[in-house]
C-alpha positions in Angstrom: 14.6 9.4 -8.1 16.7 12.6 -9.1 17.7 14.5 -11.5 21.0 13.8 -13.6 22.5 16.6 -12.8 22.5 15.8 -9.2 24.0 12.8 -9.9 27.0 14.6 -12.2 27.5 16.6 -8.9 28.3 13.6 -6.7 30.4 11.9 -9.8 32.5 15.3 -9.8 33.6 14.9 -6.5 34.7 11.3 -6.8 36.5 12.0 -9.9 38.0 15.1 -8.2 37.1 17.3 -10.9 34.2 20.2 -9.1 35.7 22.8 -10.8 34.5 21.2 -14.0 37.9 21.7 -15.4 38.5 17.8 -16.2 35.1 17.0 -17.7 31.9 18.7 -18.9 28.4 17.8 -18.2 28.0 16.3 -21.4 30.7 14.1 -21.2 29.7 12.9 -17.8 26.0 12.7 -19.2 27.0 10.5 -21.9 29.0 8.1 -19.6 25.6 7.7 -17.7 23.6 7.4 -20.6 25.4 4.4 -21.3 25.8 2.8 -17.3 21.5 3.2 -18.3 21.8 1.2 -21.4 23.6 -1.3 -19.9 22.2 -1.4 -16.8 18.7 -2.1 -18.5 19.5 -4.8 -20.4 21.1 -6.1 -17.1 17.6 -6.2 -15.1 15.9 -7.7 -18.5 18.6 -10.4 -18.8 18.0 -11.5 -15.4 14.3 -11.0 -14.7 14.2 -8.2 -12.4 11.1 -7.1 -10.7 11.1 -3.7 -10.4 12.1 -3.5 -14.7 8.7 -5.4 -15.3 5.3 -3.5 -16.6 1.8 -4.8 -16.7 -0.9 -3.1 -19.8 -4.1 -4.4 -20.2 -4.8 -5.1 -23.6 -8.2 -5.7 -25.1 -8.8 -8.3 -28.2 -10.9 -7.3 -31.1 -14.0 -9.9 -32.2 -12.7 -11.5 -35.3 -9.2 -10.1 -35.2 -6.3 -12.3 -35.2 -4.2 -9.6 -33.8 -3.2 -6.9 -31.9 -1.3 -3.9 -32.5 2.0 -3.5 -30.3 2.0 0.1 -30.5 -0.7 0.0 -28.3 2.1 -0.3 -25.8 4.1 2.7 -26.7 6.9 1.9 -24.3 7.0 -1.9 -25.1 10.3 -3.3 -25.5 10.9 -7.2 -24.6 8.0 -9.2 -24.4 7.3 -11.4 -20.6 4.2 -13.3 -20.5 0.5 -12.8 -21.8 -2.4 -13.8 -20.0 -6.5 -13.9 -20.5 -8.5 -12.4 -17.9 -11.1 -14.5 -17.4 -9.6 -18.2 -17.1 -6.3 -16.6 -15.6 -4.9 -18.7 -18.2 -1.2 -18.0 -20.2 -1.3 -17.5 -23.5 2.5 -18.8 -25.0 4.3 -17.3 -27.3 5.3 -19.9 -29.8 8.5 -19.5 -32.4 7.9 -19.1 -35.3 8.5 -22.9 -36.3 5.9 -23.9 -33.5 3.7 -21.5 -34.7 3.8 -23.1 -38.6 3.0 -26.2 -37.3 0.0 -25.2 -34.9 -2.6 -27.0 -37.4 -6.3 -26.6 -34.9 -6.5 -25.1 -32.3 -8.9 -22.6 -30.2 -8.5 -18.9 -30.2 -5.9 -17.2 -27.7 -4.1 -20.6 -27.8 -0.7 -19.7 -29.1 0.6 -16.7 -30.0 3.0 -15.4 -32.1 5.4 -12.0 -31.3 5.6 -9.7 -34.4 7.8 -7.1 -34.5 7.9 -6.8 -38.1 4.4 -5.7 -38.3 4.5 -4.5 -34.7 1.7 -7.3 -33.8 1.0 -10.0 -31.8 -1.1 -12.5 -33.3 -3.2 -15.5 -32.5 -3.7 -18.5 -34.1 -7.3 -17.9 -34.7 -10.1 -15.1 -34.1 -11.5 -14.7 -30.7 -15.5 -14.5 -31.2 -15.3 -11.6 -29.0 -13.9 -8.7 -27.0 -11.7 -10.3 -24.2 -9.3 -8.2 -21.9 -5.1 -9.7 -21.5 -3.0 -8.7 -19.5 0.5 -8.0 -21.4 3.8 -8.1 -19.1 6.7 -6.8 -20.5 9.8 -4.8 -20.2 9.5 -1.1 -21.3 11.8 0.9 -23.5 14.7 2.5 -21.5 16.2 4.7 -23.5 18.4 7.8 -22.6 19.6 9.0 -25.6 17.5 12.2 -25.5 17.9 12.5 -22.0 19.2 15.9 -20.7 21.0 16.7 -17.4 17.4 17.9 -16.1 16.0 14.6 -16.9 15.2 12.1 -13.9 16.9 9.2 -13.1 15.4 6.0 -14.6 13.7 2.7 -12.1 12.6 5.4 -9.6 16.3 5.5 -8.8 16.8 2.4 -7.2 19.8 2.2 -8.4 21.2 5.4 -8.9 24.2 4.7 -6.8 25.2 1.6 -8.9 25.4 3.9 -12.2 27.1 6.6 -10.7 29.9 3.5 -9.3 30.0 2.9 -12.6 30.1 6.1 -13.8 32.9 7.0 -11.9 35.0 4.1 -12.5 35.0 4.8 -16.1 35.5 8.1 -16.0 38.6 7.7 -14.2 39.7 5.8 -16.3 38.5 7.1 -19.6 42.1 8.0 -20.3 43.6 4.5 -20.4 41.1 3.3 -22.7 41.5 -0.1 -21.5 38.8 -2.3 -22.9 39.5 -4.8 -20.2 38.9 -2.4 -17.5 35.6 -2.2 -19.0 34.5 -5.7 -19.1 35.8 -5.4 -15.4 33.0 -2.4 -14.9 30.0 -4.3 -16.9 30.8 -7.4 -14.7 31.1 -5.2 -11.0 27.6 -3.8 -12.1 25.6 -6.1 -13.1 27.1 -8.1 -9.6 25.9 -5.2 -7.3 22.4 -5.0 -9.4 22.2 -9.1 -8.8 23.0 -8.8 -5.1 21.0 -5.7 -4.6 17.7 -7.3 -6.2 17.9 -11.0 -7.4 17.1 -11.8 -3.9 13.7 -9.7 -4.1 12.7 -11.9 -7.1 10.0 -14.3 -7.1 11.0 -17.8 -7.2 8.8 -20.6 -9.2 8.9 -24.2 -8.3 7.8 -26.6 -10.8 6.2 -29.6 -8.8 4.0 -32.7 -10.3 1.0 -34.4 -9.0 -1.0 -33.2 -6.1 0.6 -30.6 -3.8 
């Protein structure tokens, strides 16, 4: 993990520009700001591991909720499980959810952003801990060059590629070009982690 600036330093010299005569830092900054957005939409599109966050969130007796901004960072919603039977708890659409007619509590449950909840189809009868996996809020738009590199900077070298790339050929303004980019990236982030991924295999009957 570094800083951005010490990123911009190695983009200058690849865009042969260390006099800072072609580009400032806040043009450069603002090219990586968006290799970030795109990049994390990348890792949640394809279920990468390092992206993923666990929070432990704790039921209320009688409460058919809970409040989301209990994770501040939450973002995109992965699984939700009880503690104590280990079991999932699924998150239903909204037209399974209006046809759930009886069921226990922490059966179902139903992702509202609108009301920044998520709620169950009944009340638990008391205090039970979940554990909540999810992807976190990336965003860089108030980041500054002194700001550290998102994902521990694993992949710090596949932004600055990118980075680069545009930058050279900001110029041209060639919106194919930048498919081209968006497609190169998310390719090296795939063959750089995909493989680390856990794999599940659905089997029936007895193993």
């Amino acid at each position: 993990m570094a800083a951005i600036s010490v990123l911009i330093t190695e983009i200058r010299t690849d865009v042969s520009d260390d006099d800072s005569t072609r580009f400032t830092d806040a043009q450069i900054l603002n090219v990586i700001k968006k290799a970030i957005r795109r990049a994390n939409r990348i890792v949640q599109r394809n279920g990468i591991q390092f992206g993923k966050k666990k929070a432990v969130l704790t039921t209320v007796k009688d409460q058919s909720y809970l409040t989301l901004s209990d994770t501040t960072d939450f973002d995109v919603p992965i699984s939700l499980y009880r503690t104590d039977t280990k079991e999932i708890i699924p998150f239903r659409t909204e037209f399974q959810w209006e046809r759930v007619i009886s069921a226990a509590a922490l059966e179902h449950a139903l992702l509202d952003y609108e009301n920044d909840k998520i709620s169950f189809n009944a009340n638990p009868s008391s205090a039970l801990t979940l554990n909540f996996w999810y992807y976190p809020t990336v965003d860089p738009s108030a980041y500054t060059t002194a700001t550290s590199t998102p994902w521990s900077g694993r992949i710090d070298d596949i932004i600055m590629e990118y980075a680069i790339n545009r930058l050279k050929n900001i110029d041209e303004m060639d919106v194919g070009y930048d498919t081209k980019l968006l497609t190169d990236m998310e390719n090296q982030l795939l063959q750089a982690y995909a493989p680390n991924a856990p794999t599940q295999v659905e089997s029936t009957g007895w193993m």
